[in-house]
Every structure is written in C-alpha cells, then in structure tokens.
C-alpha positions in Angstrom: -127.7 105.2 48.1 -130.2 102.9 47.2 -128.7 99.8 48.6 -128.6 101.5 52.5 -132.1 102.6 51.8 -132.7 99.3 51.5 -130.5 98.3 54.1 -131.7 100.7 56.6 -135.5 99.2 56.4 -134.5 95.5 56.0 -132.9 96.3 59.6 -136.3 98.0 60.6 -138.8 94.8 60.1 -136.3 93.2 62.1 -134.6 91.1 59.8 -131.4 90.4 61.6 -133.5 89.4 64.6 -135.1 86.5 63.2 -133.5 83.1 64.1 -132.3 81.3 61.2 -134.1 77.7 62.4 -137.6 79.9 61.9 -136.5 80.4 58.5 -135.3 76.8 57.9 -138.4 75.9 59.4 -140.7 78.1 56.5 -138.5 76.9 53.8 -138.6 73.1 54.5 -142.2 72.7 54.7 -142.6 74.6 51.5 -144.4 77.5 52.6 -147.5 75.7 53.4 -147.7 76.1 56.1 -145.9 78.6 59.1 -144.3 78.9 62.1 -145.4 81.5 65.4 -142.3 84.2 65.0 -141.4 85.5 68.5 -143.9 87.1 69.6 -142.1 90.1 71.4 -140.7 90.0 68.2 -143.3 89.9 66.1 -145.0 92.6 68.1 -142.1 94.7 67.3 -142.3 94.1 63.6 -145.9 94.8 63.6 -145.9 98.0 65.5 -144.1 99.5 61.9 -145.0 97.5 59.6 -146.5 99.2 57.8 -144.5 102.5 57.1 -141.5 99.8 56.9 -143.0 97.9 54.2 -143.7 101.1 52.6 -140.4 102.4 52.6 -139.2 99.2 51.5 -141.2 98.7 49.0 -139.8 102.4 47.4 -136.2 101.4 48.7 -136.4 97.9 46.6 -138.6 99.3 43.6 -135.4 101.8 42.6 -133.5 98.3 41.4 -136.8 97.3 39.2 -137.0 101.0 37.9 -135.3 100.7 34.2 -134.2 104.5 34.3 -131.8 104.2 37.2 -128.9 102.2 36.0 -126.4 103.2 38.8 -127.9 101.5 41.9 -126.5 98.3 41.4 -127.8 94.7 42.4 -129.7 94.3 45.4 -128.9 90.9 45.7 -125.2 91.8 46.3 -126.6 94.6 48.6 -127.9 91.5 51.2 -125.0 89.3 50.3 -122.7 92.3 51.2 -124.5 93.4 54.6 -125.2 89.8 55.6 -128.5 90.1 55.0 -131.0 87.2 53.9 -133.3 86.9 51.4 -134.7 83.5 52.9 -135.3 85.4 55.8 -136.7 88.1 54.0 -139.2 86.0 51.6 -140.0 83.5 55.1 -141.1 87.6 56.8 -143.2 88.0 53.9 -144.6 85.1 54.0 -145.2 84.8 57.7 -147.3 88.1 57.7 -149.4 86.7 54.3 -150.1 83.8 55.8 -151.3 85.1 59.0 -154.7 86.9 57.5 -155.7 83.4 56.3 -157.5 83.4 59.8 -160.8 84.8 60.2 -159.8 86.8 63.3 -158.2 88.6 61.4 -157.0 92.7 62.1 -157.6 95.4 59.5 -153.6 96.1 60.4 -152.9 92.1 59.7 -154.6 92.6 56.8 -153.0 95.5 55.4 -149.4 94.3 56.5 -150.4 90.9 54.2 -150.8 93.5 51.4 -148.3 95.1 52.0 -146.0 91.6 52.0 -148.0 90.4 48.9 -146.6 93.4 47.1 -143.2 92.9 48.2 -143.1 89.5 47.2 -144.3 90.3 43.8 -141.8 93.0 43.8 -138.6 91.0 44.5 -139.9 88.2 41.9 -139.3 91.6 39.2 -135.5 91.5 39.9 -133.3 89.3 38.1 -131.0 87.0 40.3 -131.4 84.8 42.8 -134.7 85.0 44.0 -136.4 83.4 41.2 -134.4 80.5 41.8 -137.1 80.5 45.2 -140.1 80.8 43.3 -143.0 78.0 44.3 -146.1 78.2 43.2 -148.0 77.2 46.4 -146.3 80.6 47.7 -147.1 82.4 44.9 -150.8 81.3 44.9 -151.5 81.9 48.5 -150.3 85.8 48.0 -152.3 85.8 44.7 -155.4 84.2 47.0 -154.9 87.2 49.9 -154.3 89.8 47.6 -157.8 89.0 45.8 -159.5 88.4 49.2 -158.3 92.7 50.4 -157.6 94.2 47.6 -161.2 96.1 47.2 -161.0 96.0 51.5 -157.9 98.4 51.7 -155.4 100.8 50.2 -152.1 100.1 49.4 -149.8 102.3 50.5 -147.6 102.6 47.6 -147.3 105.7 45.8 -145.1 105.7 42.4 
C-alpha cells in the first residue's frame, strides 16, 4: 500500500514526463548547476506541487518510519514501476535550485522547501540513493533551507 502511494504521487509531479537527456544533463554537471525543464511542463508540476510534495513526502516517510516493517523497499518500488530515482533527485533539485534567484515566488519558495525535505528524506533510506550523495547538492539544499526556513511553513505534518 505504501509503495502505490508512492507511486500514485511520483506520477503526479510528473515524473514519467521528464526526458531522460534533462536528467543526464543535471547529473553530468554535478548538480551545479541546471537545466530549464519544459516549461508546459514545468507549469504543470508547479500548479500541485505542493500538495504533491506533501503527499509524497507522507507516502516516502512510511519506508523511514521504524514501526512499519511490512512496506518493503522503496527502491524496488521505482525499479518495479520503472520509475527513476535520478529523475526524481534531478526534480528535486531543479525546484531547489530555482529560488537561488532573487525573483523569486513565495510558491517557488515553498516548493524548494518542500524539495529540500524530500531530499533529506530519501538520503534516510538505506540503498541506492546514498550511492548519489554529493556534497555540492547537499549544501545548496542546506543553503535554501536556511535562507526560508523562518519565511514559511512546511507542510509536513507527522
């Protein structure tokens, strides 16, 4: 149950949608820098991005969470619906990146939050993901979650 929780909002930032030679693109320079997503794309993600990251955020937290041993690995959960974590961590990214502007929207803002906690989030479960770890990734999402953390909520509630 967990797993097409998580499924189900993977599919609702879009995931599937996003080329593959964006993600390349993200993951060769390092994450140091980004690439425009689609923007009719991107417009799409945006409009729910934020009650998506939410709901992935609680979808995702269930395989941290200690006391529920029966919801499995949710690395095989994207390796089983074709799903990519690349993709996923080059999304997160994207959307952090993007408040580094000045010009900022309170939404932007929110939505880098939002990714900032993801990212943190995924880096809790074992498997494949820390293999990805780099730490100019990790410090720009450290760096934009100091810059709005006293400017906005978070929208997770455990």
């Amino acid at each position: 149950m967990a797993g097409a929780a998580a499924v189900r909002e993977l599919e609702a930032l879009g995931l599937r949608r996003i080329r593959a030679a964006w993600v390349d693109t993200i993951w060769e320079v390092d994450f140091t820098e980004t690439e425009p997503l689609d923007e009719f794309l991107e417009e799409e993600i945006t409009e729910n991005a934020l009650e998506a990251f939410c709901q992935l955020y609680k979808s995702i937290f269930k395989f941290v969470d200690q006391s529920q041993q029966d919801v499995g690995d949710v690395w095989t959960v994207f390796a089983e619906n074709n799903l990519s974590h690349r993709a996923l961590v080059a999304l997160l990214h994207h959307f952090i990146h993007v408040v580094q502007d000045t010009k900022a929207t309170a939404t932007q803002r929110q939505c880098a939050l939002n990714a900032a906690g993801l990212y943190f989030l995924l880096l809790e479960i074992p498997g494949e993901i820390i293999q990805f770890i780099h730490c100019l990734a990790v410090e720009s999402k450290l760096t934009t979650v100091n810059l709005f953390y006293r400017k906005e909520t978070f929208c997770i509630e455990i």
